[in-house]
N, C-alpha and C positions, 0 to 999 in steps of 0.2 A: 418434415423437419427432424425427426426419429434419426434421420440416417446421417445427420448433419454432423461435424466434429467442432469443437474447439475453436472459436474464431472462423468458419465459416460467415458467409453470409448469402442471404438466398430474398429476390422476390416472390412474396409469397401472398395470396387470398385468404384475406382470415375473414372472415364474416363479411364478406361482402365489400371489401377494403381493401385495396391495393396496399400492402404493408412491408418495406423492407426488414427481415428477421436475421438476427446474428446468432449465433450457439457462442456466448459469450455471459458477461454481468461483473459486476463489480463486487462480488462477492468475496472468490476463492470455490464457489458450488457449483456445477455441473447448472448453467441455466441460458436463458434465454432473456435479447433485447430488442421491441419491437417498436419501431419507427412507424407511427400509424397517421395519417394527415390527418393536420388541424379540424378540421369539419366533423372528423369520424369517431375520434379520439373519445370521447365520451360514451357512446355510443358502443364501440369497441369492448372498452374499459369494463362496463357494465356488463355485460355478455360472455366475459372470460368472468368476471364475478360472481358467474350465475355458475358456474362448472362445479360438483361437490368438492372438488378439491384443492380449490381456490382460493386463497383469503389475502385479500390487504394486508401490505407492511409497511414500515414508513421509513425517512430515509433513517433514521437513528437505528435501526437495524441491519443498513445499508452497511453504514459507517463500521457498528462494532466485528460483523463480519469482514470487511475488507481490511481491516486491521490485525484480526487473527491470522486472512491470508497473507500478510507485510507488503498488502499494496499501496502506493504511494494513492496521496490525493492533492492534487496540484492545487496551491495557495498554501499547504498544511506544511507538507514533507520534500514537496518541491517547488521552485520556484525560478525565473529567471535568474538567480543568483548561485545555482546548485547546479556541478554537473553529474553525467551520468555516473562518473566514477566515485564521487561524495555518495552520490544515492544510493550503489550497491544496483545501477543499471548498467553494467556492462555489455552484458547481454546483447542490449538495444545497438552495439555500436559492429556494425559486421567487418568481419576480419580483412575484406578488403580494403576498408578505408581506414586500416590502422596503419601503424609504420609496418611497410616490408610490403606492406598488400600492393594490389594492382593497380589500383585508384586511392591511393595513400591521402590523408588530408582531404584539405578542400569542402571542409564542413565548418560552420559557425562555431568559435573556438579551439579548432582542432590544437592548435599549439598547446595549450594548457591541458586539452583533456588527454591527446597521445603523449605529454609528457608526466602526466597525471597514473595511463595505463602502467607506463614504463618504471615510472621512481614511486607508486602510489601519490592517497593523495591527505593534504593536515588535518582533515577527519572525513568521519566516514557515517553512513546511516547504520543504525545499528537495533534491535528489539530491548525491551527492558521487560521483566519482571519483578512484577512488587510484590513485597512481600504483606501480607493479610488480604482485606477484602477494598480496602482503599485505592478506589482509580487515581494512577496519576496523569492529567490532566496536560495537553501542547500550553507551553510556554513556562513547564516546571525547569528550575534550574537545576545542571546536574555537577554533583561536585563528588570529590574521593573520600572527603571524610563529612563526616557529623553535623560538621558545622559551618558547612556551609563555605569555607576560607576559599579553596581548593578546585574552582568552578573548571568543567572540561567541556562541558555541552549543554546542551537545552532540548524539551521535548517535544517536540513536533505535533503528535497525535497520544492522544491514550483515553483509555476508557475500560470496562467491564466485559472479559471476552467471553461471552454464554456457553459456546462448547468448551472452551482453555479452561473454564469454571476457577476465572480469576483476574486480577486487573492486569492489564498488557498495553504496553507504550509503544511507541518510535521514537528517536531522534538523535542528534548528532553528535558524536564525542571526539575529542582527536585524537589522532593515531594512538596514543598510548594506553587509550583504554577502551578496544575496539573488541579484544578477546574475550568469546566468550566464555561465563565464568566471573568475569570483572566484578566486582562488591563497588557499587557507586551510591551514591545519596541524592535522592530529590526532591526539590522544596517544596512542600504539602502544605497550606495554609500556616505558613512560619514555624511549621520542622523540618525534620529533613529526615525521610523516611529510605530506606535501605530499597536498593533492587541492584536486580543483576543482568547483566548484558547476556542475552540469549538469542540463539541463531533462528531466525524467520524462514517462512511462515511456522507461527506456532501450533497452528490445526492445518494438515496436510489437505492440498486442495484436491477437489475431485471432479476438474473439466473431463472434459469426455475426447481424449486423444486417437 
């Protein structure tokens, strides 16, 4: 698996177990995800545990990492109601099936999202930075001033980023306060604490391309 790159995926014998292996993870880190059958799965687990260089983490580790990468988490930051261009997933949509491509359309939504490419779209996903040591928290409201009047989005995800060594958000603002830079306020246990729109990922990721 050494030789494997970046979303690869390979079957592969780990200890005795037929195990499908991907050079992937939901981190932002150069790693690995292993599909191991139900039966073995313990068994397995326990034996990469035994490696000196091994150790348990849990998904709250999961989480604050793949947030430093500004990876979405579906139910949080995406959802049936979110397209790729709201999310800052353009990426995902290949040039042929845009307008002018070869195979134009003919995707669930296309009308809204290739008109969404074309004119943008009334917001957009965007990172937050807060300012001290206080996580802001999915479902904080985010407004332009102090007090809260002024509402333009809400936060999806946030939480303590360990290598950002600070608290780091997601969520959606509309168009007008999309740039980063932007000075916004979000509702913190009934204040309204100061962050700023900041371009993602906040800690540069290190798959293995």
């Amino acid at each position: 698996v050494s030789s494997m790159r970046f979303m690869d995926v390979r079957a592969c014998d780990l200890h005795d177990a037929d195990c499908i292996v991907s050079r992937s993870g939901y981190t932002g880190e150069d790693g690995f995800e292993i599909s191991i059958p139900a039966s073995l799965a313990e068994a397995v687990c326990r034996r990469l545990l035994d490696h000196p260089d091994v150790l348990p983490i849990g998904l709250g580790a999961r989480d604050s990492l793949r947030l430093e990468a500004g990876l979405c988490l579906y139910g949080n930051d995406i959802d049936t109601t979110t397209t790729p261009v709201e999310a800052g997933l353009e990426w995902a949509i290949q040039k042929v099936r845009r307008t002018g491509g070869e195979r134009a359309g003919g995707f669930p939504g296309a009308a809204v999202i290739l008109d969404q490419l074309e004119n943008g779209a009334s917001r957009r996903r965007v990172g937050l930075r807060a300012e001290g040591r206080a996580p802001v928290r999915g479902g904080a409201v985010l407004a332009t001033d102090a007090e809260g009047e002024d509402v333009v989005g809400t936060v999806t995800s946030g939480g303590f980023g360990p290598n950002a060594d600070g608290p780091v958000a997601m969520g959606y603002v509309t168009k007008s306060a999309i740039a980063p830079g932007t000075q916004l306020y979000a509702g913190v246990r009934g204040k309204f604490l100061p962050v700023t729109v900041a371009a993602m990922p906040f800690v540069k990721n290190t798959f293995k391309r």
